[in-house]
C-alpha positions in Angstrom: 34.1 10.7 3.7 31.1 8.5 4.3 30.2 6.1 2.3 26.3 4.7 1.7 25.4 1.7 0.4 21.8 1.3 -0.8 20.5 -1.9 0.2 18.5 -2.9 -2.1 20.4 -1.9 -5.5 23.7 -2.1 -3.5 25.0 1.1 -5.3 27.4 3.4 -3.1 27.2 6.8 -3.1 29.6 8.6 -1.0 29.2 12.0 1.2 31.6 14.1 1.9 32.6 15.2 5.0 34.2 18.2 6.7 35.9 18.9 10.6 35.3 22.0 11.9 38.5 24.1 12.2 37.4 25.4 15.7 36.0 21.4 17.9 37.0 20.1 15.1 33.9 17.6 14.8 32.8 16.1 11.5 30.3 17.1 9.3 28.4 17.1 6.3 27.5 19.9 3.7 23.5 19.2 4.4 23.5 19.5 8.4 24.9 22.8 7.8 27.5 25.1 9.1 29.9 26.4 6.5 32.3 23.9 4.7 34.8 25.8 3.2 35.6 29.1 3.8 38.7 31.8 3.9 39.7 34.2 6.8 42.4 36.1 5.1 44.5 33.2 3.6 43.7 30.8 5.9 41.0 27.9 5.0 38.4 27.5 7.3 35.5 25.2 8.5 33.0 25.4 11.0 29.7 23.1 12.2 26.7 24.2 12.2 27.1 24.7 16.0 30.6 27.0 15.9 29.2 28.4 12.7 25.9 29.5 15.3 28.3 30.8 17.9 30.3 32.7 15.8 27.3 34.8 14.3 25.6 35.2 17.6 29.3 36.6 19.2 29.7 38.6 15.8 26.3 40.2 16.4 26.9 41.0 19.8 29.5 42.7 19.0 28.0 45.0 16.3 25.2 45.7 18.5 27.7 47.1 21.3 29.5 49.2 18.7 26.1 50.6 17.6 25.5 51.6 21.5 28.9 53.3 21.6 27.9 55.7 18.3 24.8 56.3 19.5 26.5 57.5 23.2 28.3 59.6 20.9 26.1 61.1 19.4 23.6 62.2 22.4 26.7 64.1 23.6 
């Protein structure tokens, strides 16, 4: 957790962090990435830059599986 102190009323507000399950960097809920999640039964975390990688791997995958149906289907 962080915790902000406002200068000039000196109250503290504190952010929550979170470390991403995969570089397991720290983050916070507003730069992004996806805080608290579930594969299966296991709690996961990821920054906004494993949380990028992961969709862009996820649709490159989908997009080869598309290819493979449509080389199906042309035969």
């Amino acid at each position: 957790m962080v915790e902000v102190i406002n200068i000039h009323t000196g109250k503290k507000r504190i952010i929550k962090t979170f470390n991403c399950s995969i570089c397991n960097s720290t983050f916070t809920e507003d730069e992004g990435g996806m805080d608290n999640g579930m594969i299966g039964i296991l709690p996961v975390s990821f920054c906004p830059t494993c949380f990028s990688g992961i969709l862009n791997m996820a649709e490159y995958f989908m997009d080869k599986s598309d290819e493979k149906e449509e080389e199906k289907e042309d035969i």
